[in-house]
Short mmCIF file of the C-alpha atoms (twelve columns), coordinates in Angstrom:
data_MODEL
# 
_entry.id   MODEL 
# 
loop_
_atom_site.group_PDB 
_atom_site.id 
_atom_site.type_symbol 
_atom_site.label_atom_id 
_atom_site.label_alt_id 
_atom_site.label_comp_id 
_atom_site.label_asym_id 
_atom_site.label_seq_id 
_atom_site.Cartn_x 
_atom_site.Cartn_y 
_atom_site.Cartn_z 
_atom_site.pdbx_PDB_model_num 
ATOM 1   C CA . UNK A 1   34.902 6.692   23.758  1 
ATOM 2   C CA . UNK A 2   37.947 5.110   24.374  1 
ATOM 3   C CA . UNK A 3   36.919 2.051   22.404  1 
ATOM 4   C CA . UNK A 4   35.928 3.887   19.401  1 
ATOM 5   C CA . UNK A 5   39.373 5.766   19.366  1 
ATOM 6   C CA . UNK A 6   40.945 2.314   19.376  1 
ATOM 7   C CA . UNK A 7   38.879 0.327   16.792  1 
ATOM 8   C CA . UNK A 8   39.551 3.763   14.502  1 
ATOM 9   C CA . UNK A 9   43.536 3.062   15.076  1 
ATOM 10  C CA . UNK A 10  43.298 -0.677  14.442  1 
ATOM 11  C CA . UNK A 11  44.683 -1.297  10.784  1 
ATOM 12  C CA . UNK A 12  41.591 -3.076  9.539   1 
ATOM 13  C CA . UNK A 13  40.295 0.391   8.666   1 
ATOM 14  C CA . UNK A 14  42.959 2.051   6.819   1 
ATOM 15  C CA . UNK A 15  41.414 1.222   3.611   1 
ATOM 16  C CA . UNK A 16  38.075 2.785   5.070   1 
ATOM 17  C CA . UNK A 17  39.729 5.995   6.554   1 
ATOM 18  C CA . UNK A 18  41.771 5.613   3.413   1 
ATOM 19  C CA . UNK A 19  38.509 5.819   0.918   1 
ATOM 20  C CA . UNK A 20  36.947 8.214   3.287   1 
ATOM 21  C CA . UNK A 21  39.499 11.021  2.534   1 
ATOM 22  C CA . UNK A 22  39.176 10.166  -1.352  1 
ATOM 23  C CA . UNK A 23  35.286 10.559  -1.195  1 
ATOM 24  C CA . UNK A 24  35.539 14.112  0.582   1 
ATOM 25  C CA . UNK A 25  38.122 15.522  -1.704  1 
ATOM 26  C CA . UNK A 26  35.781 14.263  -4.773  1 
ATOM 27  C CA . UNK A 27  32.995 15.553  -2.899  1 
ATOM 28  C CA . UNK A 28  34.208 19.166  -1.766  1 
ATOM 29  C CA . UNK A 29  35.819 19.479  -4.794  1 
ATOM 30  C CA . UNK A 30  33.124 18.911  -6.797  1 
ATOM 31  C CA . UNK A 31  30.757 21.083  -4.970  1 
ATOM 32  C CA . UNK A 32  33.418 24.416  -4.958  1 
ATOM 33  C CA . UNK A 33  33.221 23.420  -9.018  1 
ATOM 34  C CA . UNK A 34  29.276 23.814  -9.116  1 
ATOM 35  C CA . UNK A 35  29.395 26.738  -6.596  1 
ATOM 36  C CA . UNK A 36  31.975 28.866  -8.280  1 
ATOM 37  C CA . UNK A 37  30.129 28.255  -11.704 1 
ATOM 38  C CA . UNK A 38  26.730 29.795  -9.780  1 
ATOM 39  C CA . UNK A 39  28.773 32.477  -8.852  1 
ATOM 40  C CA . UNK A 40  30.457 33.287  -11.612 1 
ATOM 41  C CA . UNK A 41  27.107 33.346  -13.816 1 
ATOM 42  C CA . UNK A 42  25.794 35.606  -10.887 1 
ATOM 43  C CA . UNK A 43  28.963 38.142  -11.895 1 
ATOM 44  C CA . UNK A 44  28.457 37.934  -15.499 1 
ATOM 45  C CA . UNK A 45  25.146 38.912  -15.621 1 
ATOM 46  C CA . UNK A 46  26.117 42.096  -12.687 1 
ATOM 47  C CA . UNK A 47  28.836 42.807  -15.126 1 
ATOM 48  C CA . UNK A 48  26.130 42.898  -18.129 1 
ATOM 49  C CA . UNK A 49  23.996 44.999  -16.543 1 
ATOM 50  C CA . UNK A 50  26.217 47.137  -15.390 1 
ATOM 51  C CA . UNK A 51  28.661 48.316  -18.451 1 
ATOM 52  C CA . UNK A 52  27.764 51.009  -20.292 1 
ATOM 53  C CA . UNK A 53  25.783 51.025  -23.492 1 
ATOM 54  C CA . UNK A 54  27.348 49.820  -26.726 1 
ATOM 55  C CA . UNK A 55  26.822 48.741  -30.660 1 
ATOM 56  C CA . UNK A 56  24.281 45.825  -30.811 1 
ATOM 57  C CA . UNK A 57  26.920 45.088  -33.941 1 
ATOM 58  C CA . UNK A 58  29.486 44.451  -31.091 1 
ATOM 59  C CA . UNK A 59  27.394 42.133  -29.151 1 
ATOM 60  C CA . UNK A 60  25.386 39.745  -31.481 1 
ATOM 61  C CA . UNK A 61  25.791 38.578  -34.372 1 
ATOM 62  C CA . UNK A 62  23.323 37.936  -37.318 1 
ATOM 63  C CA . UNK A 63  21.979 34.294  -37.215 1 
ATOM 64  C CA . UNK A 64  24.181 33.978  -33.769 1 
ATOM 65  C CA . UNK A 65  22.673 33.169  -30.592 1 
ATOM 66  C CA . UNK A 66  21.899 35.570  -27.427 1 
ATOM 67  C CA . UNK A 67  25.092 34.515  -25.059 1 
ATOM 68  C CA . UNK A 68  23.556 34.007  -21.425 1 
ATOM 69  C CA . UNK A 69  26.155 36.815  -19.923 1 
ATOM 70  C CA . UNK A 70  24.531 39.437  -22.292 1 
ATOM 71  C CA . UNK A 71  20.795 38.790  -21.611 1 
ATOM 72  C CA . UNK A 72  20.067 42.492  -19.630 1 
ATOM 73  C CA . UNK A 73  23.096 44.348  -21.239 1 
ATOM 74  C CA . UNK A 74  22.110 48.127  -22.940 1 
ATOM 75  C CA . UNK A 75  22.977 48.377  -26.627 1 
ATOM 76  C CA . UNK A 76  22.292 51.242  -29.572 1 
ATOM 77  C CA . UNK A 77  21.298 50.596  -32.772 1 
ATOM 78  C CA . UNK A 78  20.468 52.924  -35.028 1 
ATOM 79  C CA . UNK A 79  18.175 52.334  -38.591 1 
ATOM 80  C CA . UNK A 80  14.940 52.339  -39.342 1 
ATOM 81  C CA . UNK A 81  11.149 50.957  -38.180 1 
ATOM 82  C CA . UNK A 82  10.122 48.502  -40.765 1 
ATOM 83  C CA . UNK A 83  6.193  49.149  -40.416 1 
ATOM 84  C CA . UNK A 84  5.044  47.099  -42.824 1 
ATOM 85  C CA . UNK A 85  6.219  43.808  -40.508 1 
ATOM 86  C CA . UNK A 86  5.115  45.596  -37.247 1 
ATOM 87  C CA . UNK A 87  3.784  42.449  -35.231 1 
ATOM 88  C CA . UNK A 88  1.250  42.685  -31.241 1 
ATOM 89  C CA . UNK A 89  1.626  40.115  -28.918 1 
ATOM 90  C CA . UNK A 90  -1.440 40.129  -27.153 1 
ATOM 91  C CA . UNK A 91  -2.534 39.212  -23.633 1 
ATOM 92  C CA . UNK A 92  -0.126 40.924  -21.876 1 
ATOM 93  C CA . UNK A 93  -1.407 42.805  -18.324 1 
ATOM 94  C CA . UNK A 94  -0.124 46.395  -17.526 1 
ATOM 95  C CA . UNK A 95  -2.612 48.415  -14.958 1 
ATOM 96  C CA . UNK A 96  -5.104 45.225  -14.751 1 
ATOM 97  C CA . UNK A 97  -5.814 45.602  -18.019 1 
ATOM 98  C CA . UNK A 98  -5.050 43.274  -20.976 1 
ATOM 99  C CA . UNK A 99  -3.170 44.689  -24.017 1 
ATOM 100 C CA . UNK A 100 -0.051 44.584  -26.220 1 
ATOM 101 C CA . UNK A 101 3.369  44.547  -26.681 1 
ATOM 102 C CA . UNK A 102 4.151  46.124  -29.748 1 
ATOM 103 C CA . UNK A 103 7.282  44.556  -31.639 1 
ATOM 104 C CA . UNK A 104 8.574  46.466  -34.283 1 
ATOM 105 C CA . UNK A 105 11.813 45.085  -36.483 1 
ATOM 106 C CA . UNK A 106 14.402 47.633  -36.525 1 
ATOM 107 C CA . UNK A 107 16.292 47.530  -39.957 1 
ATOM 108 C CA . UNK A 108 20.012 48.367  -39.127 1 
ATOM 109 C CA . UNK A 109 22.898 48.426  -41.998 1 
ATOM 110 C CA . UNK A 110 24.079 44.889  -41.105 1 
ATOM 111 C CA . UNK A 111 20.689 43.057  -39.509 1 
ATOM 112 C CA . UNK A 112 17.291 43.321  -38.484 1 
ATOM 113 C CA . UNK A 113 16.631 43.873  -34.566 1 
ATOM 114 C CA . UNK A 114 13.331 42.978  -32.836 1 
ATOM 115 C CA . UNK A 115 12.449 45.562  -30.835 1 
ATOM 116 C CA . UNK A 116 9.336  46.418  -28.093 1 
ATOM 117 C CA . UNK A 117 8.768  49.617  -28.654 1 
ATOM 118 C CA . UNK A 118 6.242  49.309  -25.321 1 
ATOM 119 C CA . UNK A 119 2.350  48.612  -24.692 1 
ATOM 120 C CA . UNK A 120 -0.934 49.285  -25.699 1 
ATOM 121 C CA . UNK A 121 -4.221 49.006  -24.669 1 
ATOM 122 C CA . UNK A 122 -5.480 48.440  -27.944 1 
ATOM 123 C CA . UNK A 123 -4.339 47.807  -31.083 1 
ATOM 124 C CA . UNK A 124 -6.285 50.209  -32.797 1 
ATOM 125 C CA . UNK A 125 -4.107 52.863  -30.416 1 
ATOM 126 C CA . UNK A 126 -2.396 55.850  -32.150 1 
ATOM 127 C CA . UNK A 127 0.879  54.853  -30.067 1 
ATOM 128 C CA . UNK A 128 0.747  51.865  -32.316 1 
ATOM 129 C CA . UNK A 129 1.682  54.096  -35.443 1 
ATOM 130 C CA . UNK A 130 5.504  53.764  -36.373 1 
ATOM 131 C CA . UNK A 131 7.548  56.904  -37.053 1 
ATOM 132 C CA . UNK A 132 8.845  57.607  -40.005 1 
ATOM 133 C CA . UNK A 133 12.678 58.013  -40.686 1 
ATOM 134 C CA . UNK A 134 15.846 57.151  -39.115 1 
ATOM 135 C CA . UNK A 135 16.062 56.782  -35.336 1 
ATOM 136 C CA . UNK A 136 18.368 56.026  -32.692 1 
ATOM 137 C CA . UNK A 137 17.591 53.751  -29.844 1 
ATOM 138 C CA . UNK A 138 19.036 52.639  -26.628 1 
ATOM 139 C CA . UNK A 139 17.237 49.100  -25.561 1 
ATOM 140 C CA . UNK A 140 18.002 46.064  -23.292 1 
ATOM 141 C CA . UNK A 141 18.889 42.453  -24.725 1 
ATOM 142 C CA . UNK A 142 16.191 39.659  -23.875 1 
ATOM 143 C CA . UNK A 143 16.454 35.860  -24.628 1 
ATOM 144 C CA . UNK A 144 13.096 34.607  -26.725 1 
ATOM 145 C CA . UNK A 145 10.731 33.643  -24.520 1 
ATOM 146 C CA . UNK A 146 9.187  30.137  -24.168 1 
ATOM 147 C CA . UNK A 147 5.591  28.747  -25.406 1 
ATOM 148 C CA . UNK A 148 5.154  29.501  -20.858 1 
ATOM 149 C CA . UNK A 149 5.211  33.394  -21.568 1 
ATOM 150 C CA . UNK A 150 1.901  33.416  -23.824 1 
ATOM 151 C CA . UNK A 151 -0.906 34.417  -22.486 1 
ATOM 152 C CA . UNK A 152 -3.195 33.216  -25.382 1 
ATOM 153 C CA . UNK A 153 -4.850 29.856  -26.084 1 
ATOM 154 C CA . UNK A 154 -1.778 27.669  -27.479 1 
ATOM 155 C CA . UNK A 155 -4.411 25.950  -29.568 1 
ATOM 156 C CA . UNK A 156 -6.479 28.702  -30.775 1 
ATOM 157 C CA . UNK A 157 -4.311 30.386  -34.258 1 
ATOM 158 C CA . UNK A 158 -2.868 33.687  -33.429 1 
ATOM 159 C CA . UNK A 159 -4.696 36.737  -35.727 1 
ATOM 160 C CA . UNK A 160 -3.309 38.163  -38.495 1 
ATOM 161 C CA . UNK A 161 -0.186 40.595  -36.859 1 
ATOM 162 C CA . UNK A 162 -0.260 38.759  -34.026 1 
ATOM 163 C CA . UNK A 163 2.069  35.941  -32.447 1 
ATOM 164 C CA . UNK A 164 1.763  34.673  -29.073 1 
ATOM 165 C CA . UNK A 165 5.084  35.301  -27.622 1 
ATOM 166 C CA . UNK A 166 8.518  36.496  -28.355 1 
ATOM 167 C CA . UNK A 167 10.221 34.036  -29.474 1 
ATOM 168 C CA . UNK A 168 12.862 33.975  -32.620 1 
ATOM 169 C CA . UNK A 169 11.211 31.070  -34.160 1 
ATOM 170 C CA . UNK A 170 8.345  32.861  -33.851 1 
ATOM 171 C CA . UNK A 171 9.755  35.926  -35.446 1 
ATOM 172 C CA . UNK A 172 11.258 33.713  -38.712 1 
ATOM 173 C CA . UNK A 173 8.062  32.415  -39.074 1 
ATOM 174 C CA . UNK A 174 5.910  35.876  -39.212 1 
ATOM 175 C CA . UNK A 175 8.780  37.935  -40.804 1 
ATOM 176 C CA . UNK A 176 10.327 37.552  -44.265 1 
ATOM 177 C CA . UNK A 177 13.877 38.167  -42.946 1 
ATOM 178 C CA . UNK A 178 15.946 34.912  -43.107 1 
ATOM 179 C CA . UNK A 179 17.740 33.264  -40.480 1 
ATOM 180 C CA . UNK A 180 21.024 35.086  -41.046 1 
ATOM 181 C CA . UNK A 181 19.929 38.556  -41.725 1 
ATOM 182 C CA . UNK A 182 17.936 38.209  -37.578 1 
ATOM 183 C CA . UNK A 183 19.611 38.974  -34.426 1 
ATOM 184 C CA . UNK A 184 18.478 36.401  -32.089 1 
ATOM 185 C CA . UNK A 185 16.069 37.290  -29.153 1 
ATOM 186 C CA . UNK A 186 14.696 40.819  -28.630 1 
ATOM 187 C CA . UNK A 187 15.461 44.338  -27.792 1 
ATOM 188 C CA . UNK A 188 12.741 46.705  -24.835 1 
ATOM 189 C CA . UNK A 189 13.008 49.867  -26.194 1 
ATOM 190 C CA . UNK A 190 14.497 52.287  -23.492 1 
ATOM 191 C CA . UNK A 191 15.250 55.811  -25.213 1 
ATOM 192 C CA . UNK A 192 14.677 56.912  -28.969 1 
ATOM 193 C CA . UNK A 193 15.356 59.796  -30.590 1 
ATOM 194 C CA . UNK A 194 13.868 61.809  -32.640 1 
ATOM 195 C CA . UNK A 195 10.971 60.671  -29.793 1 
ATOM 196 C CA . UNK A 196 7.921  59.257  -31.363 1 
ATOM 197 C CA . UNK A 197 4.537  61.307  -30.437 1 
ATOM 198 C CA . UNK A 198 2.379  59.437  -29.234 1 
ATOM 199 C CA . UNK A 199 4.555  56.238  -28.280 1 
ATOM 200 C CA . UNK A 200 3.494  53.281  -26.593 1 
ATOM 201 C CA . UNK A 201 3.747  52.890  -22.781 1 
ATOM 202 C CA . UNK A 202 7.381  51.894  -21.854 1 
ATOM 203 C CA . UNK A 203 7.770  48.372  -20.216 1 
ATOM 204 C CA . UNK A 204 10.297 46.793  -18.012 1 
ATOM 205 C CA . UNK A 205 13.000 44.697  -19.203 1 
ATOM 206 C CA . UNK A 206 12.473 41.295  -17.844 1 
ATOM 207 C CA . UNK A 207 15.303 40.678  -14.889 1 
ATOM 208 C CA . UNK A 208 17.432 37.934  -15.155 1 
ATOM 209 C CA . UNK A 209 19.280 35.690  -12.408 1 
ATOM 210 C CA . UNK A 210 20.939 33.124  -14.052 1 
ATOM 211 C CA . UNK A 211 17.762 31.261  -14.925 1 
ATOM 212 C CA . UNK A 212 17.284 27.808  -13.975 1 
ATOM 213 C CA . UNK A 213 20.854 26.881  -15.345 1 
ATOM 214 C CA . UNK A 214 22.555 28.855  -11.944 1 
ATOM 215 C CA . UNK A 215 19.986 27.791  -9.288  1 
ATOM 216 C CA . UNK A 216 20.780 24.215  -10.575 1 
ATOM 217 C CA . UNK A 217 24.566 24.811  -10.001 1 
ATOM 218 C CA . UNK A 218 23.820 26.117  -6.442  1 
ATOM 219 C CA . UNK A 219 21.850 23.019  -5.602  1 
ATOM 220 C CA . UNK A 220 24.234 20.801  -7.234  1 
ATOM 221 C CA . UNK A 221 26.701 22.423  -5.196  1 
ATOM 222 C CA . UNK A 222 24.523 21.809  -1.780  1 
ATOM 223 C CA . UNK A 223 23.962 18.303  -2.971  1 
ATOM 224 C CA . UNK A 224 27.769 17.137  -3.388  1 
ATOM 225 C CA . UNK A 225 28.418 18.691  -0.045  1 
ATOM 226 C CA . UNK A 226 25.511 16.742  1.771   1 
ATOM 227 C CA . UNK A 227 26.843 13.460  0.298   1 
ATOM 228 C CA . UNK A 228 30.184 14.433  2.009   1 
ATOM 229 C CA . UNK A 229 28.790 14.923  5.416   1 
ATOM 230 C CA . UNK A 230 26.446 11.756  4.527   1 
ATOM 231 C CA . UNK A 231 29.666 9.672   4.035   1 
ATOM 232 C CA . UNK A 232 30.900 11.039  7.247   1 
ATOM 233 C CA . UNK A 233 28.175 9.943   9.475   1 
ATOM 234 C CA . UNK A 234 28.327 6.562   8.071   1 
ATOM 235 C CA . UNK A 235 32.067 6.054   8.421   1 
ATOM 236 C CA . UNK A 236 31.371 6.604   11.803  1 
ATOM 237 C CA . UNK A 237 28.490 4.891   12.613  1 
ATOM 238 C CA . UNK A 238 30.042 2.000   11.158  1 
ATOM 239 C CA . UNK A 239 33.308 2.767   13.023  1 
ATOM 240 C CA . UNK A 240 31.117 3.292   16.568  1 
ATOM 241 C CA . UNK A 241 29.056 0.264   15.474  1 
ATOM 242 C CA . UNK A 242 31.712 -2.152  15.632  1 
ATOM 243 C CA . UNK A 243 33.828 -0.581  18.731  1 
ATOM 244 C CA . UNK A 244 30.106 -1.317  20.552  1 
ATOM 245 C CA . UNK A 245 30.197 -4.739  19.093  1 
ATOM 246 C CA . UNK A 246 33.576 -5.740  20.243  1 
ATOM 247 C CA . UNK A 247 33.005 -4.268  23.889  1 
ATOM 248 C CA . UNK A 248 29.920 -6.392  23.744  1 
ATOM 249 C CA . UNK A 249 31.869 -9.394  22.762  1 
ATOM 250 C CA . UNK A 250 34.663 -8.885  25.352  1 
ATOM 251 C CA . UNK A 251 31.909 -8.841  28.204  1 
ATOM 252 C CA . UNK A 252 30.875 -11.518 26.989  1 
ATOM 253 C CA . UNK A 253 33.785 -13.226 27.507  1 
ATOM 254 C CA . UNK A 254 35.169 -12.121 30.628  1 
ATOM 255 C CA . UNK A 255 31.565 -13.116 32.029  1 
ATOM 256 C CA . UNK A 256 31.659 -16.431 30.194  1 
ATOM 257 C CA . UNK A 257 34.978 -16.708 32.199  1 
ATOM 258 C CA . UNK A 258 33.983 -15.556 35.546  1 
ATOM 259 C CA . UNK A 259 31.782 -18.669 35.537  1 
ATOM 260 C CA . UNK A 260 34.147 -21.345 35.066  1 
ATOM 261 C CA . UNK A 261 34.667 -22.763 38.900  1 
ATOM 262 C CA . UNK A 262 38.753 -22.197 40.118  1 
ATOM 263 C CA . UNK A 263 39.358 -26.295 40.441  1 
ATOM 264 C CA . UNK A 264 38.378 -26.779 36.210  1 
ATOM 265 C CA . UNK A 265 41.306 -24.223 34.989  1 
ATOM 266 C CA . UNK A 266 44.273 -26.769 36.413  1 
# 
């Protein structure tokens, strides 16, 4: 041990204890970066979820995108049920059995809201019937899902009414509403009033945890972290590996000497 403490004192490594301290600054630096960015998504989303209801008008904005803090967050809306562009997106399993989501654009004074009003069984169902008039709803913000959601053949054409997951693209394209006059992503239907008799079957909101934007903060944050106690072990192994070498050598030598007969040295 001894050794090692004095080849890590000899001045040949300052550079290398020098360059050392620079790489774990970067390093732990860098990781508190990626892990305060996981946890600050993982507040933004508890903050969402968490405030109380408010205007979709104060949230989104038409032709705007869904902001990842407000995916989960509770908003009202109030308008009307456009039947006419009421669309099913089939394949999707509620009791082990396979059915619909019903997705029914709400017509507000400043935009048109996609909303799941629940599920169905069938799509012949009475539940499936829109109510007349003006209503009032309470419903949690969703991001569009991805072409990973459907549960239909991605090659077979969707029917007529139908599209094979809840997207907003997918939305422009079935609906006559342009891209400006849409709120982007979707709204599950929570609470309406008047009620609608009969209604489809409520559904969960989809939970959100940062999706894979956070988890790939956390690991980044892991990874930066196990390249500083990577460039630890090697400083040292490189420090131990020549302290061996030079006790090595210095045996060496002293045996080298010990051979040398007394009457050769004058």
């Amino acid at each position: 041990m001894g050794s090692v403490v004095r080849e890590l004192l000899a001045r040949r490594w300052l550079a290398w204890h020098a360059a050392l301290v620079v790489v774990l600054v970067s390093f732990v630096l860098l990781g508190r970066w990626q892990w305060h960015s996981y946890e600050s998504s993982g507040r933004a989303e508890r903050a969402a979820q968490s405030q109380v209801a408010v205007p979709v008008a104060t949230v989104l904005t038409p032709g705007g995108r869904l902001g990842s803090g407000d995916a989960g967050r509770t908003v009202t809306a109030t308008g009307r049920f456009d039947a006419a562009h009421q669309l099913l997106v089939p394949g999707r399993r509620r009791h082990g059995t396979d059915g619909y989501l019903v997705v029914t654009p709400l017509r507000t004074d400043s935009a048109v809201l996609a909303v799941v009003r629940g599920w169905v069984a069938s799509g012949r169902s009475p539940a499936v019937r829109v109510p007349p008039g003006g209503v009032r709803i309470s419903a949690v913000l969703q991001p569009s899902e991805s072409d990973q959601d459907s549960r239909v053949d991605p090659l077979a054409p969707p029917a007529a009414g139908q599209i094979p997951y809840l997207d907003t693209v997918q939305l422009l394209n079935a609906w006559p509403f342009p891209p400006e006059q849409l709120y982007d992503g979707y709204a599950v239907l929570t609470a309406q009033h008047p009620a609608a008799s009969p209604a489809p079957e409520p559904v969960p909101p989809r939970a959100f945890h940062g999706g894979i934007a956070r988890w790939r903060n956390l690991a980044y944050a892991l990874q930066w972290w196990l390249f500083a106690g990577a460039a630890v072990f090697f400083w040292w192994a490189v420090i131990r590996r020549s302290a061996t070498e030079r006790d090595s050598d210095d045996d060496s030598d002293a045996a080298t000497g010990s051979d040398v007969p007394a009457g050769t040295l004058g």
